[in-house]
PASETOR-20474 format. One record per residue (C-alpha): residue number from 1; x, y negated, z. Coordinates in steps of 0.5 Angstrom, whole numbers. Layout:
REM PASETOR-20474
+-----+-------+-------+-------+
! num !     x !     y !     z !
+-----+-------+-------+-------+
! NUM !     X !     Y !     Z !
...
+-----+-------+-------+-------+
***
This chain:
REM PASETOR-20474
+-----+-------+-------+-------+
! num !     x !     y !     z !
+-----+-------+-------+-------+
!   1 !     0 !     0 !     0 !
!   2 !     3 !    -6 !    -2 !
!   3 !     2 !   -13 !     2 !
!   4 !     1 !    -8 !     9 !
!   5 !     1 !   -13 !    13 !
!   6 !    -3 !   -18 !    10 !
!   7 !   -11 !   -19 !    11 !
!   8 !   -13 !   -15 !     5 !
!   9 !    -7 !   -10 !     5 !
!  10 !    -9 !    -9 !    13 !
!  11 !   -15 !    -8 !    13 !
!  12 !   -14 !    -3 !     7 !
!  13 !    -8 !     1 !    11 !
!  14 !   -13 !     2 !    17 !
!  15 !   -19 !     4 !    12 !
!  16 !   -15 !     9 !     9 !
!  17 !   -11 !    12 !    15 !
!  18 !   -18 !    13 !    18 !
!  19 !   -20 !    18 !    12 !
!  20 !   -15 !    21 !    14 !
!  21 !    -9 !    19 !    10 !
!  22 !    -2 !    18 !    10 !
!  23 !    -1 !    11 !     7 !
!  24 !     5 !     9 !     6 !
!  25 !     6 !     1 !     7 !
!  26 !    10 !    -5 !     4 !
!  27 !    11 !   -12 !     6 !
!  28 !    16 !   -16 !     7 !
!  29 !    13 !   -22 !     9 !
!  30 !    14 !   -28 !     4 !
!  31 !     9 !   -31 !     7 !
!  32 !    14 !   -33 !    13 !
!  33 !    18 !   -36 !     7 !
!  34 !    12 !   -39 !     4 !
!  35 !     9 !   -43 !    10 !
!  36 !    15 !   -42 !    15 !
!  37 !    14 !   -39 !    22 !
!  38 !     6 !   -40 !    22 !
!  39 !     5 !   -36 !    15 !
!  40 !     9 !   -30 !    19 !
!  41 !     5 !   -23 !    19 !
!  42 !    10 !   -19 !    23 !
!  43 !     4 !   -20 !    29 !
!  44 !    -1 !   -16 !    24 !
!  45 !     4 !   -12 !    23 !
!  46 !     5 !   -10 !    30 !
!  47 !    -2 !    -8 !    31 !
!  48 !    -2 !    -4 !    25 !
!  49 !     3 !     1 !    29 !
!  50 !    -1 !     1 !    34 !
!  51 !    -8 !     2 !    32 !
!  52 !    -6 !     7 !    26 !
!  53 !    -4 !    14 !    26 !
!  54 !    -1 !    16 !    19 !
!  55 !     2 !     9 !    18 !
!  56 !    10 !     9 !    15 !
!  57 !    12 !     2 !    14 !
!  58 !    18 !     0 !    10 !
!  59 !    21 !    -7 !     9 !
!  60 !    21 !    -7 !     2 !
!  61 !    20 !   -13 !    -4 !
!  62 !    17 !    -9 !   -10 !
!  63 !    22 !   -13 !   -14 !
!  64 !    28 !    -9 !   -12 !
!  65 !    28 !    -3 !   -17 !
!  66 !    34 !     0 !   -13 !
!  67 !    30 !     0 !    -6 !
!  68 !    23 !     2 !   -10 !
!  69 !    26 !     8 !   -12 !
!  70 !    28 !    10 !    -5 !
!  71 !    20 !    11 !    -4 !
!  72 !    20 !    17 !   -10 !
+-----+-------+-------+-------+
***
């Protein structure tokens, strides 16, 4: 799940580990660099590891085709 810890991709991350799924979450939080210390998810990430069960996360920018491949 790209974008796990934002708004959108937090509330897809804990829909689908409630189905049962194991999901496989990558952020790497550019909307601290985006709007600085206000705009940073690392509180919502956070939550997400503790409220869900099958949840890996990975500090990853999907642009790094080295690091993406890593995922595979």
């Amino acid at each position: 799940m790209t974008g796990s810890s934002g708004l959108i991709g937090s509330e897809a991350v804990q829909y689908y580990d409630n189905q049962g799924y194991r999901v496989i979450g990558v952020d790497n939080n550019m909307r601290r660099e985006f709007f600085g210390p206000k705009g940073d998810n690392t509180w919502n990430l956070v939550r997400l590891q503790q409220a869900v069960h099958n949840f890996q996360y990975v500090d990853l920018d999907i642009r790094d085709r080295v690091g993406s491949q890593s995922l595979s």
